[in-house]
C-alpha positions as CSV (number, residue, x, y, z in Angstrom):
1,X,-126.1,77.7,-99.1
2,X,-128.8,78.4,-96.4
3,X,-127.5,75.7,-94.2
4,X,-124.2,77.0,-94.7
5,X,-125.3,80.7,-93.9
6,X,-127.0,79.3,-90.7
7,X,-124.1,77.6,-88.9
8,X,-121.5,80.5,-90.1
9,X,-124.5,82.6,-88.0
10,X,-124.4,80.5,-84.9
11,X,-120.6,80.3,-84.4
12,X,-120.1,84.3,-85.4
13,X,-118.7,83.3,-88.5
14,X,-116.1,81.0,-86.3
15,X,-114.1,84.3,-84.6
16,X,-111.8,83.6,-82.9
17,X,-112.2,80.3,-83.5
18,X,-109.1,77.4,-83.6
19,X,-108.5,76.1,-87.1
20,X,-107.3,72.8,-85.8
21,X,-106.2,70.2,-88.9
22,X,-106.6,70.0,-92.6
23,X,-107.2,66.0,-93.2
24,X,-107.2,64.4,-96.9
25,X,-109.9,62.1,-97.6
26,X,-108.8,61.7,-100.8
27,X,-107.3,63.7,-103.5
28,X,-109.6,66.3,-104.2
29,X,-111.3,65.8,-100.7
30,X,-110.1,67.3,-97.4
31,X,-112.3,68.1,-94.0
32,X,-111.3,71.2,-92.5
33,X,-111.7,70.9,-88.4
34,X,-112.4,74.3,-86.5
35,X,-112.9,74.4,-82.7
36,X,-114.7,76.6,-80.2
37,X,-112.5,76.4,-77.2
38,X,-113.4,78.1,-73.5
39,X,-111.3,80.2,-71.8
40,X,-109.6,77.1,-69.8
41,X,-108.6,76.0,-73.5
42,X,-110.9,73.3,-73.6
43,X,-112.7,72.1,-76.5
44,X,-116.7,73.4,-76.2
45,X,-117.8,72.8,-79.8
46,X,-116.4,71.6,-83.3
47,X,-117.5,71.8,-86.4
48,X,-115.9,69.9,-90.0
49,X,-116.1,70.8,-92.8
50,X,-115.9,68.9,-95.9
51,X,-114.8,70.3,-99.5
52,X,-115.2,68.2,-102.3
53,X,-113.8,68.4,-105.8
54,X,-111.3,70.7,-104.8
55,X,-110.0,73.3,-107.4
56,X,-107.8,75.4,-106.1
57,X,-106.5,75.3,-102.1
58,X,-103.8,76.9,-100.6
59,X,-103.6,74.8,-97.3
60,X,-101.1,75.7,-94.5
61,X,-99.5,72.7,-92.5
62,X,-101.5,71.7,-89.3
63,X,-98.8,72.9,-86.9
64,X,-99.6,76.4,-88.2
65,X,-103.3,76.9,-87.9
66,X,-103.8,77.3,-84.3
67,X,-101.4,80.8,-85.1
68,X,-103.9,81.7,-87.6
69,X,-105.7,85.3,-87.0
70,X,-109.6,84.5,-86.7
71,X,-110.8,87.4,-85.1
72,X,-112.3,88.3,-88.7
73,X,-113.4,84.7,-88.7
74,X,-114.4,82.8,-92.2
75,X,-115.8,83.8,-95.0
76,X,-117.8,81.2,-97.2
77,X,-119.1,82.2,-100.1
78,X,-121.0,80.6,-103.8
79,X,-120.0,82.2,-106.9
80,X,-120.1,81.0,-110.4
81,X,-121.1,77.3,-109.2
82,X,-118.1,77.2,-106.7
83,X,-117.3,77.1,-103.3
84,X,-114.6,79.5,-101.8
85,X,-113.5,79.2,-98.2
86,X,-111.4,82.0,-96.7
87,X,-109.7,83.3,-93.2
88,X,-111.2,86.6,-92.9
89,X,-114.1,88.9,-94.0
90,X,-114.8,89.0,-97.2
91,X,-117.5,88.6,-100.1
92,X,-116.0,87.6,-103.1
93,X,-114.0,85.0,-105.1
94,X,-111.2,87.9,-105.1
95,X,-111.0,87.7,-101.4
96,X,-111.0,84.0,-101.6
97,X,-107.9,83.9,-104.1
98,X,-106.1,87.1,-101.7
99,X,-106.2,85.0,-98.4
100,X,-103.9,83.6,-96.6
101,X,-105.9,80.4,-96.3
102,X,-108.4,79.2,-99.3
103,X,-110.0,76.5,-100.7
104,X,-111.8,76.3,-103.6
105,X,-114.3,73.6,-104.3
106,X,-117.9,72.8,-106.3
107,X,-118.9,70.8,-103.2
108,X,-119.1,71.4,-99.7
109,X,-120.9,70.4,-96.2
110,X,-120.6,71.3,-92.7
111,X,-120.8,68.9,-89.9
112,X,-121.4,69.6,-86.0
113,X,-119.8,67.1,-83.9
């Protein structure tokens, strides 16, 4: 969790960041692509990040994440040996399960690109 807590430090907690695409690796897999653009709209940094062993997700369609609100940014958080992923603020599994955007999962890695 301290990497974890490290890059959500660097990129602000990804405000006002792009949450680009939602890709399926497998099943239970998916990488989650969010992008740091300039203000010429052109891609500065991106970061993926992979959830394995999903449990629960609710996952919009690509075509509708670059409308998602970020200026809360992400929330990622460990509680009771699980993963949560969020759009927003938050700091618990309740906010997880509340947002618009979640995924639930007992593994998970970030990636730089």
């Amino acid at each position: 969790m301290d990497e974890i807590n490290k890059i959500l430090e660097k990129y602000n907690h990804f405000k006002d960041m792009q949450l680009r695409t939602v890709r399926n690796i497998t099943e239970s897999s998916k990488v989650l692509t969010i992008v740091e653009m300039d203000e010429e709209g052109e891609d500065l940094h991106t970061v993926r990040i992979t959830f394995s062993d999903i449990k629960q997700s609710r996952i919009l369609v690509d075509s509708v994440l670059s409308y998602m609100d970020t200026g809360f940014g992400v929330s990622i958080i460990k509680e009771n040996g699980l993963y949560g992923f969020a759009v927003g603020s938050g700091t618990a599994m309740l906010h997880v399960l509340n947002a618009p955007m979640y995924i639930v999962s007992s593994e998970i890695s970030i990636e730089e690109v």
